[in-house]
One Martini backbone bead per residue (centre of mass of N, CA, C, O) as a GRO file, in nm:
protein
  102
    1UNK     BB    1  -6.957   7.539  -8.834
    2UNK     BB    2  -6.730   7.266  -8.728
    3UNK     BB    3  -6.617   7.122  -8.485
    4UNK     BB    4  -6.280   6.934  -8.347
    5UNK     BB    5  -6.338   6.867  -8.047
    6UNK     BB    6  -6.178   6.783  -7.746
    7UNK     BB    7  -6.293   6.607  -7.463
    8UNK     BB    8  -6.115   6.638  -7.098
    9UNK     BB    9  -6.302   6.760  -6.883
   10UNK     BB   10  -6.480   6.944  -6.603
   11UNK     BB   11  -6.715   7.193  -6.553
   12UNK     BB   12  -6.820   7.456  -6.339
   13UNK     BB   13  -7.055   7.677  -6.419
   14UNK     BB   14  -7.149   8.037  -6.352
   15UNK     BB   15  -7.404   8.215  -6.363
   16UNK     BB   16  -7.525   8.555  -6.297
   17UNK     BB   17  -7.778   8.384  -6.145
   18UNK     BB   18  -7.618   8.147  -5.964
   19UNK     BB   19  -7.608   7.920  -6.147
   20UNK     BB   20  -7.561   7.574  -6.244
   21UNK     BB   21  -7.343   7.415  -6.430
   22UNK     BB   22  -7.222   7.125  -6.606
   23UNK     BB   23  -6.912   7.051  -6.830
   24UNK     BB   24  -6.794   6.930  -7.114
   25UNK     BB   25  -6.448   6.975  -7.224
   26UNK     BB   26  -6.182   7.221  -7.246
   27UNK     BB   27  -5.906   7.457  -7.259
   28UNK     BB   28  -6.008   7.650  -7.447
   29UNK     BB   29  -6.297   7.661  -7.343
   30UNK     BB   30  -6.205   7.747  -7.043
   31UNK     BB   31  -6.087   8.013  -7.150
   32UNK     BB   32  -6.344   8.140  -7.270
   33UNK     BB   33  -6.487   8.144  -6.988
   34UNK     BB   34  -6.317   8.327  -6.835
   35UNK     BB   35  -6.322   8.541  -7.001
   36UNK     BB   36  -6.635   8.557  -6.984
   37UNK     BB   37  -6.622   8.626  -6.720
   38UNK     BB   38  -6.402   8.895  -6.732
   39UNK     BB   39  -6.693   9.015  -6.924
   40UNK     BB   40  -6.989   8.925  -6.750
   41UNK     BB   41  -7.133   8.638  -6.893
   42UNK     BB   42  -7.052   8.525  -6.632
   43UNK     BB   43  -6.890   8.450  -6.334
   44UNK     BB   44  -6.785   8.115  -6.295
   45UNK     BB   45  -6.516   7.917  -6.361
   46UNK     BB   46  -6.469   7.559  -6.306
   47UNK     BB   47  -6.217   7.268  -6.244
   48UNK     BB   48  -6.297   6.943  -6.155
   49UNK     BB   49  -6.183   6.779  -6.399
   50UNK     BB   50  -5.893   6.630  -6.542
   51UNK     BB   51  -5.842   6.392  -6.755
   52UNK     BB   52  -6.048   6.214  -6.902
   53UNK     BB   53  -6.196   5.949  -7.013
   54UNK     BB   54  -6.227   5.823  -7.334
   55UNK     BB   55  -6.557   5.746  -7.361
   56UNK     BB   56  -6.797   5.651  -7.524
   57UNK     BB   57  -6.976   5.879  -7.429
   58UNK     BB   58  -6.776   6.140  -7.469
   59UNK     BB   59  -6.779   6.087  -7.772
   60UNK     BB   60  -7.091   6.150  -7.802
   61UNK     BB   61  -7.074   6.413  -7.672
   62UNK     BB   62  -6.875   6.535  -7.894
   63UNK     BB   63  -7.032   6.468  -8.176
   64UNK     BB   64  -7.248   6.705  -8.089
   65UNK     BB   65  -7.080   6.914  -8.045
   66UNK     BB   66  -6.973   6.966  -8.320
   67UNK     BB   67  -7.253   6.950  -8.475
   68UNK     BB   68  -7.382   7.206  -8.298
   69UNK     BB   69  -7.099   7.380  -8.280
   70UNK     BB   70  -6.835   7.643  -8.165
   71UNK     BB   71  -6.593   7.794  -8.129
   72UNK     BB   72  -6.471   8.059  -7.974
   73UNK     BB   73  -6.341   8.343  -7.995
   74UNK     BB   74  -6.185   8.620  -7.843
   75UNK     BB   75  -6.429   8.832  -7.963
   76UNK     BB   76  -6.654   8.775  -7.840
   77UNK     BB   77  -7.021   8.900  -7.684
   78UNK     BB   78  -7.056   8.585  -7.531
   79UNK     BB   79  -7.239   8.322  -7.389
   80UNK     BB   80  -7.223   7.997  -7.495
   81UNK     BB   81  -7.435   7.755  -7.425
   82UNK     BB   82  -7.495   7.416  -7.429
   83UNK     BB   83  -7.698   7.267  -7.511
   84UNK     BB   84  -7.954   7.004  -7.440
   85UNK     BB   85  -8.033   6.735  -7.515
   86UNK     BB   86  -8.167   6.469  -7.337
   87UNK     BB   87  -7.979   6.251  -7.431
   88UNK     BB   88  -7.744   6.426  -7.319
   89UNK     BB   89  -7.794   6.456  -7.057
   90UNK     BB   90  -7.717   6.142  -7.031
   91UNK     BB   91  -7.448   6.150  -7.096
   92UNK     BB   92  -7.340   6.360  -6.879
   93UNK     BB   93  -7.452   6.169  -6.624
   94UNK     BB   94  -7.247   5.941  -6.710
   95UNK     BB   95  -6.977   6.115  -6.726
   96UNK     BB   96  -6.993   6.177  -6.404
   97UNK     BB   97  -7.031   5.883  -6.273
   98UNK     BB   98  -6.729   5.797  -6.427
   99UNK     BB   99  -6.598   6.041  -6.228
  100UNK     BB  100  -6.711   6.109  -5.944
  101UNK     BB  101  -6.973   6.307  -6.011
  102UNK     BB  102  -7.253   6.378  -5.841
   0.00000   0.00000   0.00000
């Protein structure tokens, strides 16, 4: 089933094996990352920046993140990371740079 998600956000995840990853995100999807931490899926979930410009990049990965993922529902059993392809890391990473982040 696919998502009809709005990505507002950017927030930093830290898997329990101490690595972190930068995800482009929404408040529920940050609600799921919490919750996921506090069920030991995750270590922390923190938000880089709030209400992001939706730029062409950030379209082009909302419409990848809803054709290829699902939003978790409150009764989750782990957490899933969005893989990215290739192009999609390159949107990620001009996303990042257009918000002035690392």
């Amino acid at each position: 089933m696919k998502s009809n998600e709005v990505l507002t956000l950017i927030e930093e995840i830290t898997r329990n094996d101490g690595s972190k990853y930068i995800e482009i995100s929404n408040m529920v999807q940050n609600g799921r990352a919490e919750l996921a931490a506090d069920r030991g899926f995750i270590k922390q979930v923190r938000i880089l920046q709030l209400n992001i410009p939706h730029s062409p990049h950030v379209a082009k990965y909302e419409h990848y993140v809803n054709e290829n993922f699902t939003m978790p529902d409150e009764n989750m059993d782990h957490f899933e990371e969005w893989k990215k392809t290739p192009e999609m890391q390159k949107e990620v990473a001009i996303i990042l740079k257009e918000n002035h982040i690392g």
